[in-house]
LUMMI-382305 format. One record per residue (C-alpha): chain; residue number from 0; x, y, z; residue in three letters. Coordinates in steps of 0.001 Angstrom, whole numbers, padded with zeros to 6 digits. Each point is the difference from the previous one (the first is absolute). Example, Ala and Ser with C-alpha at 12.3 -4.5 7.8 and 13.67 -1.06 7.14 Angstrom:
! residues 2
+-------+-----+---------+---------+---------+------+
| kette |  nr |       X |       Y |       Z | rest |
+-------+-----+---------+---------+---------+------+
|     A |   0 |  012300 | -004500 |  007800 |  ALA |
|     A |   1 |  001370 |  003440 | -000660 |  SER |
+-------+-----+---------+---------+---------+------+
END
This chain:
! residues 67
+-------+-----+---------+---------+---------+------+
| kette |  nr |       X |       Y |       Z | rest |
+-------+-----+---------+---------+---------+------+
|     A |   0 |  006112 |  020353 | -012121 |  UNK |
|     A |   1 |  001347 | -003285 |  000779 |  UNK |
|     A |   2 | -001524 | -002593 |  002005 |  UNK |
|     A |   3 |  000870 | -000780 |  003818 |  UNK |
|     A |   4 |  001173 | -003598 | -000745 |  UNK |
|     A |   5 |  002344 |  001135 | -002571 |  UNK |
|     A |   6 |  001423 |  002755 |  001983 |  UNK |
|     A |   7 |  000746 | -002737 |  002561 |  UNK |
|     A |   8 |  001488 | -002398 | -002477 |  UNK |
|     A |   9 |  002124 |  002503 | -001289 |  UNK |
|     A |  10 |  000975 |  000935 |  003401 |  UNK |
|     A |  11 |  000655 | -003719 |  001080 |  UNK |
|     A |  12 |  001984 | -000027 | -003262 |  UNK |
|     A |  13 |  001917 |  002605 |  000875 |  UNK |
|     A |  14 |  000845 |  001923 | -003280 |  UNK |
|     A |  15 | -003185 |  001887 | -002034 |  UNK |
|     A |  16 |  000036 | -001710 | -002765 |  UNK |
|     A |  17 |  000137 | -003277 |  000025 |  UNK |
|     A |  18 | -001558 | -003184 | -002260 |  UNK |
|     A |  19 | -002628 | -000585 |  001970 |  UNK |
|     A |  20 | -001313 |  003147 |  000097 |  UNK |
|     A |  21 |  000302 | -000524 | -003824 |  UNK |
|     A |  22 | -002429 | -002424 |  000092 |  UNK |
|     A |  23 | -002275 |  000430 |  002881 |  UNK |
|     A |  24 | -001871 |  003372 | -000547 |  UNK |
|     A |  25 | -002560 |  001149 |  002719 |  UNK |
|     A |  26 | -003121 | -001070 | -002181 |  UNK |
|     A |  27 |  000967 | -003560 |  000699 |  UNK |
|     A |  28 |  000762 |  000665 |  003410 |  UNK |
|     A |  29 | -003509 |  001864 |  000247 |  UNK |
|     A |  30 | -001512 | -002992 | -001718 |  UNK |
|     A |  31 |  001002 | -002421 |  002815 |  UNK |
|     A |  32 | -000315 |  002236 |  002897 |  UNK |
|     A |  33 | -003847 |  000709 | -001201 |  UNK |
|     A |  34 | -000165 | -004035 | -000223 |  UNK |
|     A |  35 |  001381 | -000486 |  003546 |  UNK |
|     A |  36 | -003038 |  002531 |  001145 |  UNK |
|     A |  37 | -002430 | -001463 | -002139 |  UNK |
|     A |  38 |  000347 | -003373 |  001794 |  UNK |
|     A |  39 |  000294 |  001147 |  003164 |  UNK |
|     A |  40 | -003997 |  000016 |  000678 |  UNK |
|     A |  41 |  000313 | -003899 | -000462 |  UNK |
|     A |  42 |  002690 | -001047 |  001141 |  UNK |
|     A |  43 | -000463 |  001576 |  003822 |  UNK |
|     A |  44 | -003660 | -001613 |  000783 |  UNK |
|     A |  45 |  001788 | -003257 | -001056 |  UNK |
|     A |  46 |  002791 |  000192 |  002016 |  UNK |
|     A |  47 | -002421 |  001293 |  003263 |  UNK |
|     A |  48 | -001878 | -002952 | -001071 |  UNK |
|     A |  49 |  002834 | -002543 |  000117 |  UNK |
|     A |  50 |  000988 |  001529 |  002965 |  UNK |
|     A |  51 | -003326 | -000150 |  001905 |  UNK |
|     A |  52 | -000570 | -003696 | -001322 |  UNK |
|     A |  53 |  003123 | -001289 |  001263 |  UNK |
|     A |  54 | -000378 |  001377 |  003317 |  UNK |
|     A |  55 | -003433 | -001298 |  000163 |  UNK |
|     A |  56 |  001487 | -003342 | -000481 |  UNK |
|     A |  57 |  002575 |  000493 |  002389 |  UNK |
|     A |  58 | -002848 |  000859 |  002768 |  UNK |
|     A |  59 | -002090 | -003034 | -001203 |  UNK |
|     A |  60 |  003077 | -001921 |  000438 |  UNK |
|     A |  61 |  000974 |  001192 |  003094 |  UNK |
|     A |  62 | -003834 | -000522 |  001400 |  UNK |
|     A |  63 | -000045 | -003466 | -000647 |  UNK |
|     A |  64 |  003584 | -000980 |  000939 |  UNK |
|     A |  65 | -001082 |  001277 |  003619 |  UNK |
|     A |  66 | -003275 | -001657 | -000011 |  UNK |
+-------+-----+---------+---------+---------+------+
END
């Protein structure tokens, strides 16, 4: 049973068989799609954390450009 992704490239493609469905099989495409999710527990509390920082400087800023 083939893979989402390479469904969808064929279909962007449009023919079924093309080269790069020759070459991308839906084991790689598995591969990165399980890396993606596998880094998604880090990479969100960073970005929250980034987010949070800068709009803590942004208050402190603020704060002190009305005092």
């Amino acid at each position: 049973m083939p893979s989402f992704f390479v469904v969808a490239l064929n279909q962007a493609a449009g023919t079924s068989g093309t080269v790069l469905s020759g070459v991308v099989t839906s084991a790689m495409m598995n591969g990165v799609l399980d890396e993606v999710i596998g880094l998604l527990p880090v990479t969100v509390p960073v970005m929250i954390s980034f987010i949070g920082l800068r709009k803590g400087i942004s208050f402190i800023g603020s704060v002190l450009h009305s005092a």
